[in-house]
N, C-alpha and C positions, 0 to 999 in steps of 0.2 A: 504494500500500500504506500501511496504515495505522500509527503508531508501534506501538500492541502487538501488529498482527500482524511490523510487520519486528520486534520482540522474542522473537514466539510461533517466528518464521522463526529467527532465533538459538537459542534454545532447541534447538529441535529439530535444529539442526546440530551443537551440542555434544552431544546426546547420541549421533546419528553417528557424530561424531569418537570418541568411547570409546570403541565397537569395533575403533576403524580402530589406535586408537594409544597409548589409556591417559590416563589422569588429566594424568603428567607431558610427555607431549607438547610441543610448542612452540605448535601447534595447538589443543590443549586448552587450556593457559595464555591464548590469545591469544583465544580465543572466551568464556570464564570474565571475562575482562575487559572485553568486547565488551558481553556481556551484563548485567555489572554498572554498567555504566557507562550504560547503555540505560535500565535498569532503574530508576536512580538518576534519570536525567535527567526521564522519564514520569513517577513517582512525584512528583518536585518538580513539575511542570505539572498535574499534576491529580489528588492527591490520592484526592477522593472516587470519582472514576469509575477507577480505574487499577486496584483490581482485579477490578471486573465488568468489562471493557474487557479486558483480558490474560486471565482465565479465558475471556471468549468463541473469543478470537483461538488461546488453546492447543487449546480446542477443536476450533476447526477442523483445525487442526496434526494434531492428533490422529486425527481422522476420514480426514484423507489419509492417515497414516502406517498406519491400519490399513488402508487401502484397498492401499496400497503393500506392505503386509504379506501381503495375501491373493492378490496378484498373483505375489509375488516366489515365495510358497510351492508356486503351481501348476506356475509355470513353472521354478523352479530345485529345490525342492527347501530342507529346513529348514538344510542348513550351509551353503547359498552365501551369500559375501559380503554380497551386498544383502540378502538375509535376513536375516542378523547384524545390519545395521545397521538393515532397517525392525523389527526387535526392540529395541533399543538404544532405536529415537525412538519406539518406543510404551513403552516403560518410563520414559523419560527426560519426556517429555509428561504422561504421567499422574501421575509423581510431582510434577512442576510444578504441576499443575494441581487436586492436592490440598492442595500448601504454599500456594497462591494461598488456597483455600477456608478453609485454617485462617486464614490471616493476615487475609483480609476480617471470619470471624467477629465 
């Protein structure tokens, strides 16, 4: 796996976790730093390509989560748990993945 896909992987576990447990969490806290810290580190390596390279990587993130989305809804239903959360990582990827676009601009 690639660093910004293990980053795009992070992402999307934090937005997970929201549903599961809220902002203030332990979980949350400790993924928010995961991911800043990730974030930080790709950024300083490569500059020019880090956010075509991380907008790719969410993307795909993303395409699983709505796949995961459309699975979860047939078979459970819109309030089951996994549903919650393949919502969470499809809101939580997408908004990633438009901060990425602005910030590349």
């Amino acid at each position: 796996m690639t660093a910004p896909a293990t980053l795009a992987k992070v992402v999307r576990e934090r937005a997970e976790f929201s549903s599961l447990y809220g902002e203030g969490h332990p979980a949350m806290i400790q993924a928010a730093e995961a991911e800043a810290s990730l974030r930080e580190t790709l950024l300083a390596a490569e500059p020019d390509q880090f956010h075509r390279d991380l907008i790719r990587a969410l993307s795909e993130e993303l395409a699983d989560a709505r796949q995961s989305q459309r699975t979860f809804a047939a078979r459970y239903g819109e309030q089951h748990p996994a549903m919650r959360r393949a919502d969470s990582a499809v809101r939580g990827l997408t908004a990633a993945i438009n901060a990425e676009v602005r910030a590349a601009g």
